[in-house]
C-alpha positions, 0 to 999 in steps of 0.5 A: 500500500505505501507504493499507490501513486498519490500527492504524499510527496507533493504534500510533504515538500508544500509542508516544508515550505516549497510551492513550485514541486516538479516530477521529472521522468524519462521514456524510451530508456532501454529502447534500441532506436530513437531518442530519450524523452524526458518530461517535467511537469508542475502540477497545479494542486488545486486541478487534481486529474484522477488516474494518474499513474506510472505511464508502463501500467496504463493501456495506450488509450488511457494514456492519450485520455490524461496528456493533453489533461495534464497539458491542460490542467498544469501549471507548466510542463515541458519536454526534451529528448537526447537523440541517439548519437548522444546516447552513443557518445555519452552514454544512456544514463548521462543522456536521460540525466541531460534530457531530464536537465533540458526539460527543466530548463524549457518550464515556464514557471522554475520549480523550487523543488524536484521530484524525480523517478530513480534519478539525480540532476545536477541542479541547485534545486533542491530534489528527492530522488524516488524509486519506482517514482513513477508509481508513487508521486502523481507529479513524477507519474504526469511526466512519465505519460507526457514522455511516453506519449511524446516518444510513441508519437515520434516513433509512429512518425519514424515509422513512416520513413523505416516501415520494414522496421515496425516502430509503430508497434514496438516503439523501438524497443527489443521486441523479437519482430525488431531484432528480426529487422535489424539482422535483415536490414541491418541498424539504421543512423537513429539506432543506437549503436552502443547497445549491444544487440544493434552492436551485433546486427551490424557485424552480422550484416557486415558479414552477410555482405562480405560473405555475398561479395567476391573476395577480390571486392572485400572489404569495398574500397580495396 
C-alpha cells in the first residue's frame, strides 16, 4: 500500500515550505532506436486529474485520455529528448540525466523543488530522488505519460520513413519482430549503436555482405 501513486510527496515538500514541486521522468530508456524523452511537469494542486499513474501500467488509450489533461490542467510542463548519437557518445544514463536537465530548463514557471523517478540532476534545486517514482508521486507519474506519449508519437512518425522496421508497434524497443529487422536490414543512423544487440546486427550484416561479395571486392574500397 505505501507504493499507490498519490500527492504524499507533493504534500510533504508544500509542508516544508516549497510551492513550485516538479516530477521529472524519462521514456524510451532501454529502447534500441530513437531518442530519450524526458518530461517535467508542475502540477497545479488545486486541478487534481484522477488516474494518474506510472505511464508502463496504463493501456495506450488511457494514456492519450490524461496528456493533453495534464497539458491542460498544469501549471507548466515541458519536454526534451537526447537523440541517439548522444546516447552513443555519452552514454544512456548521462543522456536521460541531460534530457531530464533540458526539460527543466524549457518550464515556464522554475520549480523550487524536484521530484524525480530513480534519478539525480545536477541542479541547485533542491530534489528527492524516488524509486519506482513513477508509481508513487502523481507529479513524477504526469511526466512519465507526457514522455511516453511524446516518444510513441515520434516513433509512429519514424515509422513512416523505416516501415520494414515496425516502430509503430514496438516503439523501438527489443521486441523479437525488431531484432528480426535489424539482422535483415541491418541498424539504421537513429539506432543506437552502443547497445549491444544493434552492436551485433551490424557485424552480422557486415558479414552477410562480405560473405555475398567476391573476395577480390572485400572489404569495398580495396
Amino acid at each position: 500500500m505505501g507504493r499507490l501513486c498519490s500527492s504524499r510527496y507533493e504534500r510533504a515538500a508544500r509542508k516544508l515550505g516549497w510551492t513550485r514541486i516538479a516530477g521529472l521522468d524519462e521514456a524510451g530508456r532501454g529502447a534500441l532506436f530513437g531518442p530519450v524523452v524526458a518530461a517535467a511537469v508542475i502540477l497545479n494542486p488545486k486541478r487534481r486529474i484522477v488516474g494518474l499513474d506510472d505511464s508502463k501500467k496504463l493501456t495506450p488509450e488511457r494514456r492519450s485520455e490524461l496528456a493533453p489533461r495534464i497539458r491542460e490542467y498544469a501549471l507548466t510542463w515541458a519536454v526534451a529528448e537526447i537523440d541517439a548519437q548522444r546516447i552513443d557518445a555519452w552514454n544512456i544514463y548521462q543522456a536521460s540525466r541531460q534530457a531530464m536537465t533540458a526539460a527543466l530548463e524549457q518550464l515556464a514557471i522554475p520549480p523550487d523543488f524536484l521530484l524525480i523517478d530513480a534519478m539525480e540532476l545536477d541542479v541547485l534545486i533542491e530534489q528527492k530522488s524516488l524509486i519506482k517514482g513513477d508509481a508513487r508521486s502523481v507529479s513524477i507519474a504526469a511526466a512519465s505519460i507526457l514522455a511516453k506519449t511524446y516518444r510513441d508519437a515520434r516513433m509512429e512518425e519514424w515509422d513512416a520513413v523505416y516501415p520494414q522496421y515496425g516502430l509503430a508497434r514496438h516503439k523501438g524497443y527489443a521486441t523479437p519482430d525488431h531484432l528480426d529487422a535489424l539482422r535483415v536490414h541491418g541498424p539504421t543512423a537513429l539506432h543506437r549503436y552502443s547497445f549491444a544487440p544493434v552492436r551485433d546486427a551490424r557485424c552480422w550484416a557486415a558479414g552477410a555482405v562480405q560473405e555475398a561479395l567476391p573476395l577480390e571486392i572485400w572489404p569495398p574500397g580495396r
